[in-house]
N, CA, C, O and CB atoms as a CASP TS submission, in Angstrom:
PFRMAT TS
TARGET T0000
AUTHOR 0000-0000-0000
METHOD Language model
MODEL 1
PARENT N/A
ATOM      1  N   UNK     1     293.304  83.746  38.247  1.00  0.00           N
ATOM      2  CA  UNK     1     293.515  83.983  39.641  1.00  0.00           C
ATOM      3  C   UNK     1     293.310  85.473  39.923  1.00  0.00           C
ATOM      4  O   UNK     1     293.657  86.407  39.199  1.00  0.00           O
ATOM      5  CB  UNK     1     294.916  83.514  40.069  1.00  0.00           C
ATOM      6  N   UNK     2     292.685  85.530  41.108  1.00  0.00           N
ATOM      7  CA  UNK     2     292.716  87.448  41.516  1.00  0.00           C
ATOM      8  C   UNK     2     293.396  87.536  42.694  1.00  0.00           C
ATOM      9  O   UNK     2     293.257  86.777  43.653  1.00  0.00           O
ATOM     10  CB  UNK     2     291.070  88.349  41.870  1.00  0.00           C
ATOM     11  N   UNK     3     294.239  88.600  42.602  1.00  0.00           N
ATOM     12  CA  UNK     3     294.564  89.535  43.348  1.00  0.00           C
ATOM     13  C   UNK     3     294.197  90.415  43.845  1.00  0.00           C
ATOM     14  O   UNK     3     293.845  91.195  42.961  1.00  0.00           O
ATOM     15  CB  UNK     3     295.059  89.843  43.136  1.00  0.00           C
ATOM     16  N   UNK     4     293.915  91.157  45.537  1.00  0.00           N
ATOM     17  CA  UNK     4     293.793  92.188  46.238  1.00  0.00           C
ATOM     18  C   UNK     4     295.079  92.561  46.776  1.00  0.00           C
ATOM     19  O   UNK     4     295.661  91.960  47.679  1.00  0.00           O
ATOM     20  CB  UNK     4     292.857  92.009  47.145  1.00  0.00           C
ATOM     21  N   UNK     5     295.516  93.659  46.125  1.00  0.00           N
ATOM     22  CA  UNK     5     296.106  94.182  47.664  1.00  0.00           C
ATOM     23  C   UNK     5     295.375  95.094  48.473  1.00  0.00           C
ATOM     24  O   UNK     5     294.516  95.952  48.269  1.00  0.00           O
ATOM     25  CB  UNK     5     297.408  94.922  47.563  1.00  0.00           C
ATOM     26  N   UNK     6     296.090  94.560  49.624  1.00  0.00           N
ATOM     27  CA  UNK     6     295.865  95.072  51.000  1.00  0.00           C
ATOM     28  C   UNK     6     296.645  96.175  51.250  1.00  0.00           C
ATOM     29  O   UNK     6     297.865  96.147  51.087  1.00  0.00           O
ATOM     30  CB  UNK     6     296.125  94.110  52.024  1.00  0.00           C
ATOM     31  N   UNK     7     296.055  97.129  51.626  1.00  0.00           N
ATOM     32  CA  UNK     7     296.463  98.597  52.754  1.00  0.00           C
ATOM     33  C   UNK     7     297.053  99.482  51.594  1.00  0.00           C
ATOM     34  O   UNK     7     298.098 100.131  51.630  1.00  0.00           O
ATOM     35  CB  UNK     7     297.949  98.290  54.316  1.00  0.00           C
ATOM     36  N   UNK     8     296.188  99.371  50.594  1.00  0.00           N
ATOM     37  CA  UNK     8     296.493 100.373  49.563  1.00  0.00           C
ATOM     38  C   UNK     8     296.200 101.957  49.563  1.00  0.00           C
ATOM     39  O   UNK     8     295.105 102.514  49.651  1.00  0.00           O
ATOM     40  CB  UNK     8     295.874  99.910  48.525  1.00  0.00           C
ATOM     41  N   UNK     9     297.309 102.450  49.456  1.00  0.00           N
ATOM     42  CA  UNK     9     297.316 104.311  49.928  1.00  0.00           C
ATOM     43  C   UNK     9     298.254 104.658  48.254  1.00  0.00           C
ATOM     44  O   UNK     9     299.035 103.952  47.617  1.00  0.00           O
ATOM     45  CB  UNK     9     298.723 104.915  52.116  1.00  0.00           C
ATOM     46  N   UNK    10     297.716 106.043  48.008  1.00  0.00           N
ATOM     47  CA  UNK    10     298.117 106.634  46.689  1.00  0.00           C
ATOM     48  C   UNK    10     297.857 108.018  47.252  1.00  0.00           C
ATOM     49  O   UNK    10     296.841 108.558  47.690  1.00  0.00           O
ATOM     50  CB  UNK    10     297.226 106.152  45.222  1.00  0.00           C
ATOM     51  N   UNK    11     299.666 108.586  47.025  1.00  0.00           N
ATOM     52  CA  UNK    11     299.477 109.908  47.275  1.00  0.00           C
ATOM     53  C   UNK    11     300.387 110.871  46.002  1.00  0.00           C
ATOM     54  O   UNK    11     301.392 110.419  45.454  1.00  0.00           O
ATOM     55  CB  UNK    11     300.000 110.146  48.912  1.00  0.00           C
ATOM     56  N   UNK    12     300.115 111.511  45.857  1.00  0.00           N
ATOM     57  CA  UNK    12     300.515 112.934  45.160  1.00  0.00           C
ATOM     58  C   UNK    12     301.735 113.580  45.722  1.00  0.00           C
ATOM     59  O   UNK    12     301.773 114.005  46.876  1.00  0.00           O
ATOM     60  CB  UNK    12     299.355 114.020  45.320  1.00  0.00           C
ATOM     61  N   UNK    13     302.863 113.654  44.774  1.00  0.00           N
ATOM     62  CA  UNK    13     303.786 114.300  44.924  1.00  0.00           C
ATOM     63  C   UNK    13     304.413 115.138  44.159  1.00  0.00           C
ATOM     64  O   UNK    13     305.156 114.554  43.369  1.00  0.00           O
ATOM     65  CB  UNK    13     304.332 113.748  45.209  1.00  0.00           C
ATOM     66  N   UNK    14     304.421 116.608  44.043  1.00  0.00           N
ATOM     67  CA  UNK    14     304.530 116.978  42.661  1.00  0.00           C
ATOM     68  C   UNK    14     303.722 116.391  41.466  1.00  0.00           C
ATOM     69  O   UNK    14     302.504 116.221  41.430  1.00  0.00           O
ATOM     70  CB  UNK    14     305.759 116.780  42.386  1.00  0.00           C
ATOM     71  N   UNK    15     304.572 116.133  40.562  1.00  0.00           N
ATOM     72  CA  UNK    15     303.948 115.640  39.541  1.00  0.00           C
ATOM     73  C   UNK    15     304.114 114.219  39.731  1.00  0.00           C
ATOM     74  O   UNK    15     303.702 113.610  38.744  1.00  0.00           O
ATOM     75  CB  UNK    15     304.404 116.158  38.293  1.00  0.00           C
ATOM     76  N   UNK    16     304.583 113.438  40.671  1.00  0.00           N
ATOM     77  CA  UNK    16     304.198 112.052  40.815  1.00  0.00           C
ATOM     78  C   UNK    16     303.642 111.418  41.887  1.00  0.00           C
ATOM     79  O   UNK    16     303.549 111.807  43.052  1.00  0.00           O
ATOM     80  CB  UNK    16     305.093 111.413  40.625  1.00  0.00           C
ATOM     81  N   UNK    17     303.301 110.462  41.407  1.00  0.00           N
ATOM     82  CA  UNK    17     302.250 109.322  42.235  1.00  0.00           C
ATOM     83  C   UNK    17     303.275 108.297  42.933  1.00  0.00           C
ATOM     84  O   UNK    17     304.196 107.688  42.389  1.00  0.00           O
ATOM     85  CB  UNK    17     301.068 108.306  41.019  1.00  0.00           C
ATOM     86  N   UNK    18     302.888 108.267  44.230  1.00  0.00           N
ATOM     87  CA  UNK    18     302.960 107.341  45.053  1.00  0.00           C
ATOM     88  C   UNK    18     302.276 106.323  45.327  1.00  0.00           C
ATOM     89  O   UNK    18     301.206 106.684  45.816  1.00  0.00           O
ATOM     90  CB  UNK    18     303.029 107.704  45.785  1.00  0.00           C
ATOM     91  N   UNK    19     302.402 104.686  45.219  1.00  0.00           N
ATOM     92  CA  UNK    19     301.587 103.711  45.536  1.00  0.00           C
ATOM     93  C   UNK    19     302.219 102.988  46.302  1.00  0.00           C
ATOM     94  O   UNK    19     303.345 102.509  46.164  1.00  0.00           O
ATOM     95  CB  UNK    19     301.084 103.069  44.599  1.00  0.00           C
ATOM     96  N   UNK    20     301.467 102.894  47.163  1.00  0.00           N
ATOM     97  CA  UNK    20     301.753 101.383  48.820  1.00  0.00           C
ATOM     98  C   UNK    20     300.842 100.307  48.857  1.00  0.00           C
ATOM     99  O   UNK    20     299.661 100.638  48.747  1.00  0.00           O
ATOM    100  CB  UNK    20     301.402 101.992  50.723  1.00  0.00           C
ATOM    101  N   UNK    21     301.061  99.215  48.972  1.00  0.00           N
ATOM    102  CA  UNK    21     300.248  98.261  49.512  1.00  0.00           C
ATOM    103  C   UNK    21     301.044  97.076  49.565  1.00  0.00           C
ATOM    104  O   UNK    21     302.199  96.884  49.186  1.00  0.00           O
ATOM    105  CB  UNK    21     299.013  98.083  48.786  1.00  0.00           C
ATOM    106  N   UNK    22     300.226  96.331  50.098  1.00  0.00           N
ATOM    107  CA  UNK    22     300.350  94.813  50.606  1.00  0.00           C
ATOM    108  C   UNK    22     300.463  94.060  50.029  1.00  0.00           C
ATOM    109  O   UNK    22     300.048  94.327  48.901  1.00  0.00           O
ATOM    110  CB  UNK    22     299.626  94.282  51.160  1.00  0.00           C
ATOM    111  N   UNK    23     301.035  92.599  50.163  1.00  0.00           N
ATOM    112  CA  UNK    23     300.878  91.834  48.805  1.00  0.00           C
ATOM    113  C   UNK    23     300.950  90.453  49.509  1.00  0.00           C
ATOM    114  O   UNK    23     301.071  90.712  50.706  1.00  0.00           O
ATOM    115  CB  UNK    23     302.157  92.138  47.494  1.00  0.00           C
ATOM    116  N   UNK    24     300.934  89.189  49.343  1.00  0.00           N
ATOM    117  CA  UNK    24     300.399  88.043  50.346  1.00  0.00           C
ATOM    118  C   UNK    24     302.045  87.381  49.452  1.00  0.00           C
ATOM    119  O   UNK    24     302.431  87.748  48.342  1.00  0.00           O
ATOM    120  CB  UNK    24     298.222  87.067  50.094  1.00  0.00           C
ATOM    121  N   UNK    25     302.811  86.242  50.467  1.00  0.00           N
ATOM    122  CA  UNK    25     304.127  85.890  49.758  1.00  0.00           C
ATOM    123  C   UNK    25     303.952  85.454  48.772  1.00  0.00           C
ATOM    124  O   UNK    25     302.894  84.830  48.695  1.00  0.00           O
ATOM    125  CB  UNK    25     304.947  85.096  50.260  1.00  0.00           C
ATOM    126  N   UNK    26     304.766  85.502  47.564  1.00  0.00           N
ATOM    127  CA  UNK    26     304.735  84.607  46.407  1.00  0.00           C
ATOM    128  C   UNK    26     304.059  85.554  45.358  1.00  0.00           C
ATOM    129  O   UNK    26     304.146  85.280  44.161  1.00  0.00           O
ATOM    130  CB  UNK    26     303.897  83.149  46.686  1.00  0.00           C
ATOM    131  N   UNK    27     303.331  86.758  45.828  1.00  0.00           N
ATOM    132  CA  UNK    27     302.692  87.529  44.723  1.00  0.00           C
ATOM    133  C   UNK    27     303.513  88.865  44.174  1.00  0.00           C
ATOM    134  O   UNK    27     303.901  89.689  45.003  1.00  0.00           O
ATOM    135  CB  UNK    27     301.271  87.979  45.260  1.00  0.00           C
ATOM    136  N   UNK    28     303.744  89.041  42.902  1.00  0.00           N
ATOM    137  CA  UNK    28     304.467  90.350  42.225  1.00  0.00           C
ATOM    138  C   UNK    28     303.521  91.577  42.654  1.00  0.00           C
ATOM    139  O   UNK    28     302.292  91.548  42.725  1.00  0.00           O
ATOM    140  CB  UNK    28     304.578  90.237  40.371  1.00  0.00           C
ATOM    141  N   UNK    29     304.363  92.652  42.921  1.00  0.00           N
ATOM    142  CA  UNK    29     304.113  94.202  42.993  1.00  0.00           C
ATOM    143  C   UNK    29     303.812  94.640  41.224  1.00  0.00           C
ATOM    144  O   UNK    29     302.758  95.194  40.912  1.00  0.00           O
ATOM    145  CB  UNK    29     305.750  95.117  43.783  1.00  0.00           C
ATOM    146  N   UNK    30     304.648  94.376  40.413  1.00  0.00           N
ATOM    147  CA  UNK    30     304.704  94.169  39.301  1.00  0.00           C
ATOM    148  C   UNK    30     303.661  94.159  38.424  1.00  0.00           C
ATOM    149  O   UNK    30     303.236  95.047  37.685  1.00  0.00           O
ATOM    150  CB  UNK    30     305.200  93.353  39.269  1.00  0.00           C
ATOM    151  N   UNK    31     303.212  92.735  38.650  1.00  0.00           N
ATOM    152  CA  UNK    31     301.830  92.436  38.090  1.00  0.00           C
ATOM    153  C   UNK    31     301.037  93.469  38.442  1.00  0.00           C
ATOM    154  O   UNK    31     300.914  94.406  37.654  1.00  0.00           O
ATOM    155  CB  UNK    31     301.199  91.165  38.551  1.00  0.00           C
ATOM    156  N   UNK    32     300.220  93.476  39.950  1.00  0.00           N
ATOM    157  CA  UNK    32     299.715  94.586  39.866  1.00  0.00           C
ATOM    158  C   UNK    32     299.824  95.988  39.393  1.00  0.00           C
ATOM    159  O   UNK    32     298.847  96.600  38.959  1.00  0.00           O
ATOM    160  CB  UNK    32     299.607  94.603  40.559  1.00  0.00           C
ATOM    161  N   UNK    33     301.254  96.597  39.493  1.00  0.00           N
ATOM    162  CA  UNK    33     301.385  97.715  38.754  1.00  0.00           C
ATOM    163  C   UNK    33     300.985  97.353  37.198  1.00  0.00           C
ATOM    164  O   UNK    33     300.531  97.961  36.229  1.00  0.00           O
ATOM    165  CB  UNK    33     302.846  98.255  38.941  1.00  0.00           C
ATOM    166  N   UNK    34     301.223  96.610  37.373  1.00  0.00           N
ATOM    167  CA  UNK    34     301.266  96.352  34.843  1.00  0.00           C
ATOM    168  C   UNK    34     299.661  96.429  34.728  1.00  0.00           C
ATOM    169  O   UNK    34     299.172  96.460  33.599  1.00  0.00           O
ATOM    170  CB  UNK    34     302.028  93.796  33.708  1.00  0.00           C
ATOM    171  N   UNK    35     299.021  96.452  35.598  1.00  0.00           N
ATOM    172  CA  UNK    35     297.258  96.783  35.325  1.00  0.00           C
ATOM    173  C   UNK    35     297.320  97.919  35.886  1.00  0.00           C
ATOM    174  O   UNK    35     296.214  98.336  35.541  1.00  0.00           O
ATOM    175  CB  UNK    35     295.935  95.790  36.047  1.00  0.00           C
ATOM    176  N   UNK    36     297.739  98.699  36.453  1.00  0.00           N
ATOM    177  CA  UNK    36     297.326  99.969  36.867  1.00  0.00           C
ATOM    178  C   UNK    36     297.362 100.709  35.702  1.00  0.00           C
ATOM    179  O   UNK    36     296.320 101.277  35.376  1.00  0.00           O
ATOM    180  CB  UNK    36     298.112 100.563  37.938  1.00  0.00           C
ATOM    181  N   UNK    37     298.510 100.842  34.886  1.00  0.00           N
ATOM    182  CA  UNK    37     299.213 101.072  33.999  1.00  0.00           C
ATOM    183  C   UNK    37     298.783 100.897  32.543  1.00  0.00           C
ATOM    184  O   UNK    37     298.407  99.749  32.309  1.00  0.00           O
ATOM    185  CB  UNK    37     300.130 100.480  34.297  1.00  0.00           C
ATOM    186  N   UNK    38     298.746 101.619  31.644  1.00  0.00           N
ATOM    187  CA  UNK    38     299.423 101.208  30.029  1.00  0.00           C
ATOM    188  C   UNK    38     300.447 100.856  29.628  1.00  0.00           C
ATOM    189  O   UNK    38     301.046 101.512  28.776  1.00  0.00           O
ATOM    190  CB  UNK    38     299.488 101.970  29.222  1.00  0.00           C
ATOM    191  N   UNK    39     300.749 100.138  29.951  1.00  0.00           N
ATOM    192  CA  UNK    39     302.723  99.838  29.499  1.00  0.00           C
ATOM    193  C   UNK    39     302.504  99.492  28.303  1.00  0.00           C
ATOM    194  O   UNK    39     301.365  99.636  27.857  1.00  0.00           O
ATOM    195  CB  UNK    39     303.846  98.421  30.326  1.00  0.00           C
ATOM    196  N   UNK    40     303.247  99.104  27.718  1.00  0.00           N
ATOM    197  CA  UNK    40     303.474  98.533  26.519  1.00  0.00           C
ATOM    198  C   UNK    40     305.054  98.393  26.109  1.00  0.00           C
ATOM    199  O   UNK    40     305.830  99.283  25.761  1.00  0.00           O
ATOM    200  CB  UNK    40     302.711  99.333  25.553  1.00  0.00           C
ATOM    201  N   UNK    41     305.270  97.038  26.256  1.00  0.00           N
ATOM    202  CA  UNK    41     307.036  96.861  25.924  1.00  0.00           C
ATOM    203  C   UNK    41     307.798  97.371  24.677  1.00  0.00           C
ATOM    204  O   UNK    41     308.090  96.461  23.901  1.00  0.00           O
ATOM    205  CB  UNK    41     307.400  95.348  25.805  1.00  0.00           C
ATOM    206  N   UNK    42     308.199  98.641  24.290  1.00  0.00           N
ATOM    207  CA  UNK    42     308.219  98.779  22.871  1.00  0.00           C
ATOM    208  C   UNK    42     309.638  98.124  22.321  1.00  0.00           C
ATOM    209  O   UNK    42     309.765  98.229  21.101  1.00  0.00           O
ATOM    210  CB  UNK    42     308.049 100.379  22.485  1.00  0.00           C
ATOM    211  N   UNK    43     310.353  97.691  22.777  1.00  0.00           N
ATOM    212  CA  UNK    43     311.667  96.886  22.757  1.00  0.00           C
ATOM    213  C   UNK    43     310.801  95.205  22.315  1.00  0.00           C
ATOM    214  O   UNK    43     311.517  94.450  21.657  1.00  0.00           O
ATOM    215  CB  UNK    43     312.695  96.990  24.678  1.00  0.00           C
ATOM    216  N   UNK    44     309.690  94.795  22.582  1.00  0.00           N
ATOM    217  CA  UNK    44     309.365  93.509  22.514  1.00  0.00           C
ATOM    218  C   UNK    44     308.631  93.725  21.266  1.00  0.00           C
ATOM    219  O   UNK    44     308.603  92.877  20.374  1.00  0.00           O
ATOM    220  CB  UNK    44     308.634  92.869  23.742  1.00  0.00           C
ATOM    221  N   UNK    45     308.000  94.927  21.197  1.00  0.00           N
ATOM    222  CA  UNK    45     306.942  94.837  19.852  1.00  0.00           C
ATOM    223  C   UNK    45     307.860  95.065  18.857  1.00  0.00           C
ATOM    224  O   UNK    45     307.777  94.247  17.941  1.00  0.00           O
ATOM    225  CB  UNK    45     305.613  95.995  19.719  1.00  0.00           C
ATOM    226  N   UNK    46     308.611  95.810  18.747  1.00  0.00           N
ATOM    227  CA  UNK    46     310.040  95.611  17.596  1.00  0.00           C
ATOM    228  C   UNK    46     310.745  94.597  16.931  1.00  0.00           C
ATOM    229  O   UNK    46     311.203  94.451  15.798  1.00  0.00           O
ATOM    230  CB  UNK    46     311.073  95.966  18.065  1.00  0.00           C
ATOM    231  N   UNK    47     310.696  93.878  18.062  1.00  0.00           N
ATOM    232  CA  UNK    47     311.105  92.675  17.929  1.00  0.00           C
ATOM    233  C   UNK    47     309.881  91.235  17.409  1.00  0.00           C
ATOM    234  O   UNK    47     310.229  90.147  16.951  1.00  0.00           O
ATOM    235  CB  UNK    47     311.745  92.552  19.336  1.00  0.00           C
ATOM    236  N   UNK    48     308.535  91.678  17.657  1.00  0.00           N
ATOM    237  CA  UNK    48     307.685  91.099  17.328  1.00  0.00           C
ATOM    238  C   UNK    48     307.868  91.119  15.788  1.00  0.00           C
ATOM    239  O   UNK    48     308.115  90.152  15.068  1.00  0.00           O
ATOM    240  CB  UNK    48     306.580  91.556  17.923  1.00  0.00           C
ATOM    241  N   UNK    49     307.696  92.434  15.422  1.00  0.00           N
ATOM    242  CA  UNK    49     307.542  92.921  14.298  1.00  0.00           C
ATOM    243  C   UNK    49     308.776  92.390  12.647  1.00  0.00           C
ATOM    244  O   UNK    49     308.563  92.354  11.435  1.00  0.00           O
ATOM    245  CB  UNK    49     307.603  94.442  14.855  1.00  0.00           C
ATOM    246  N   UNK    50     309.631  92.171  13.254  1.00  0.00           N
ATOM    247  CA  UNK    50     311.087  91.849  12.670  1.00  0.00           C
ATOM    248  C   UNK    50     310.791  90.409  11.947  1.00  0.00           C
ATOM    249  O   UNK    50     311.697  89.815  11.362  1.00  0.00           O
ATOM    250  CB  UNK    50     312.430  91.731  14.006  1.00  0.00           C
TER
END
């Protein structure tokens, strides 16, 4: 499935980033952030690892 958000603005603040946008009901902010992103759960890979 794909996702757009809508009315996406990114601004600069100091040293951090601001992100806005839209999202249609039923869809995570989340998700999209976790692709903006490198995350990586290191509490889950520890536990992978065990």
């Amino acid at each position: 499935m794909r996702l757009l958000p809508q009315q996406l603005t990114m601004q600069q603040q100091g040293e951090d980033m601001v992100l806005s946008f839209a999202l249609p009901a039923g869809c995570f902010a989340t998700s999209v952030l976790r692709e903006l992103v490198n995350y990586r759960d290191c509490g889950r890979q520890t536990a992978d690892m065990e």
